[in-house]
C-alpha positions in Angstrom: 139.3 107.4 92.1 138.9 106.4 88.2 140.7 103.0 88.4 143.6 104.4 87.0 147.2 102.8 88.0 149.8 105.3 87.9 152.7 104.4 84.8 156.0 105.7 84.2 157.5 105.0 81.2 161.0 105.8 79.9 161.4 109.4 78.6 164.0 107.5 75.9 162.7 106.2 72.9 163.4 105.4 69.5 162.6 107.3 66.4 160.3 104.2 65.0 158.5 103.8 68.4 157.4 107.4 68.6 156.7 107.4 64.3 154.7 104.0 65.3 152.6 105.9 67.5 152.2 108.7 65.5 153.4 111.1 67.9 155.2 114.5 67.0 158.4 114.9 64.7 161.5 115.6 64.5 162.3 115.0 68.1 165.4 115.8 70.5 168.3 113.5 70.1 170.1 112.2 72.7 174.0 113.1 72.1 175.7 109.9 72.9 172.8 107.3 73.4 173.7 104.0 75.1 171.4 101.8 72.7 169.7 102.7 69.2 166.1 102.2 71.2 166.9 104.9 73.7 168.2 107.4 71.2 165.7 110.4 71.3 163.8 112.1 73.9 159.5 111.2 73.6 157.9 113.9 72.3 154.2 113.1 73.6 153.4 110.6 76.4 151.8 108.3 73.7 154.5 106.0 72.9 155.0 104.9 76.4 151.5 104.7 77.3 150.6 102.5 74.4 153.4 100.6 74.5 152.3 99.5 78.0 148.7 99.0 77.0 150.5 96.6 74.3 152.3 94.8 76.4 149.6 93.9 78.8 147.4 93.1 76.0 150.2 89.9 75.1 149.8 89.3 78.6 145.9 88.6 77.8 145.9 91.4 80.5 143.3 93.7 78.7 141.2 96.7 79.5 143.9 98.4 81.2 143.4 101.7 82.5 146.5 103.6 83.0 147.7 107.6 83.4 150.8 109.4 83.5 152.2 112.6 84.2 155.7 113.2 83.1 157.6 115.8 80.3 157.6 115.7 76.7 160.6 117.0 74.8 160.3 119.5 72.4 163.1 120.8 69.9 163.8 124.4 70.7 162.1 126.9 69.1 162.5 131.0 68.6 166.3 130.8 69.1 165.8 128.9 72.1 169.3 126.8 72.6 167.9 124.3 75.0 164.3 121.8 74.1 161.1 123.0 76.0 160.1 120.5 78.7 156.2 121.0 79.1 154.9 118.7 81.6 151.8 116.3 80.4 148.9 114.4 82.0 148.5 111.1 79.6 145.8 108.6 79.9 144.6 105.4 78.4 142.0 103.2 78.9 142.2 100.1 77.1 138.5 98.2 75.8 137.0 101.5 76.1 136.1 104.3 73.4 136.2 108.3 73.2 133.7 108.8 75.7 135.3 107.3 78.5 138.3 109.2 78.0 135.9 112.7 78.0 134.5 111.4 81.2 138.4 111.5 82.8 138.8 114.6 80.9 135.9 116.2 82.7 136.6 114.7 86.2 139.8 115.9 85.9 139.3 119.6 84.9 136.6 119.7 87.6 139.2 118.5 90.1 141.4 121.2 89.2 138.7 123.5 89.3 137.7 124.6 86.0 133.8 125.1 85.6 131.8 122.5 83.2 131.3 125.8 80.9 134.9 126.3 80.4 135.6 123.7 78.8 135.1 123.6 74.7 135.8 120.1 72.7 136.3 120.4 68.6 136.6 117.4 66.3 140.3 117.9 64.8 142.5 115.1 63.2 145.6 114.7 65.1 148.6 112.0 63.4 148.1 108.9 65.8 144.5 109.5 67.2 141.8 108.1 65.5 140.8 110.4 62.5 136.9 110.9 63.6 137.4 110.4 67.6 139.3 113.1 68.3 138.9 116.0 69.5 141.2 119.3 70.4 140.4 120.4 74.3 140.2 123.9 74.7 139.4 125.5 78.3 138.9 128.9 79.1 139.5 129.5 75.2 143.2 127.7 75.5 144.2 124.6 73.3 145.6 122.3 76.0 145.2 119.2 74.6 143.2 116.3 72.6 141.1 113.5 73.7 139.5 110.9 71.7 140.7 107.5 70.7 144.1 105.9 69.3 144.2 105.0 65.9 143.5 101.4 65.3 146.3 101.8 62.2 148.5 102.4 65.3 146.8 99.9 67.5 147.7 97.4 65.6 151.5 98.2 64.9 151.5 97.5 68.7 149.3 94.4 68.5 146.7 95.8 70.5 143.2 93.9 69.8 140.8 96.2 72.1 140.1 99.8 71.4 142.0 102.1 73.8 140.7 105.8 74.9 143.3 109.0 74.9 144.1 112.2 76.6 146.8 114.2 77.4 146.9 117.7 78.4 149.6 119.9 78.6 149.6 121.1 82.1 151.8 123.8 82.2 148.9 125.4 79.8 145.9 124.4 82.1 148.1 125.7 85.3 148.4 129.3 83.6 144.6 129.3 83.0 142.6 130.9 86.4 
């Protein structure tokens, strides 16, 4: 009902895809990786996600609006042997600015059924998002994720020329919440 087309980008990337997004280090390697491009395990949706806005945008394809939901990869942690698999909801909206990406936020969380009051957005600077566009979601007093903009530094190490709108939410935090 937003105009979003659904994406699904690889879970496989590179370490200088996700470091050209500006998405999370160190991240999960893969063992015995087929090609150097597909050698670690994403660690955000972001790489993916731009990467598609990028390519449509050297199709001349611009303003496209996008979402995903899908797992990030996270190295283990507390003497965990296995990485932690949270589940995400990415979007992006290419020509548009933070704004746009709040009103998905919203829509979204009301969807779900969270209450307009619940919800609680702080400026924050976040590696990869633009420095004074971002914001750190927090509902029902929970950090589950950041909305705002992506870095034009980052937009244009993917040769994007248009402005592009971020979220992502880590559902398996919002899902906990009542």
């Amino acid at each position: 009902g937003l105009g979003l087309a659904e994406a699904m980008p690889t879970p496989l990337v590179s370490t200088s895809l996700l470091e050209q997004a500006g998405a999370p280090l160190p991240a999960v390697a893969i063992a015995n990786p087929m090609a150097a491009e597909e050698s670690v395990l994403r660690s955000s949706l972001r790489p993916g996600l731009v990467n598609a806005i990028a390519q449509n945008a050297a199709h001349r394809n611009l303003g496209v609006r996008l979402f995903e939901i899908g797992t990030a990869f996270l190295p283990p942690s507390d003497g965990a042997d296995l990485p932690a698999e949270p589940e995400h909801l990415g979007v992006v909206v290419g020509g548009a600015e933070a704004p746009e990406a709040v009103d998905v936020l919203e829509v979204v969380l009301r969807r779900m059924g969270f209450d307009a009051s619940a919800l609680d957005l702080a400026a924050v600077e976040v590696p990869g998002l633009h420095p004074t566009r971002t914001a750190e979601v927090t509902v029902g007093g929970v950090a589950v994720g950041h909305v705002g903009e992506i870095d034009p530094g980052v937009l244009e190490a993917f040769s994007v020329p248009e402005r592009v709108a971020w979220l992502e939410l880590r559902l398996d935090d919002l899902f906990e919440l009542p």
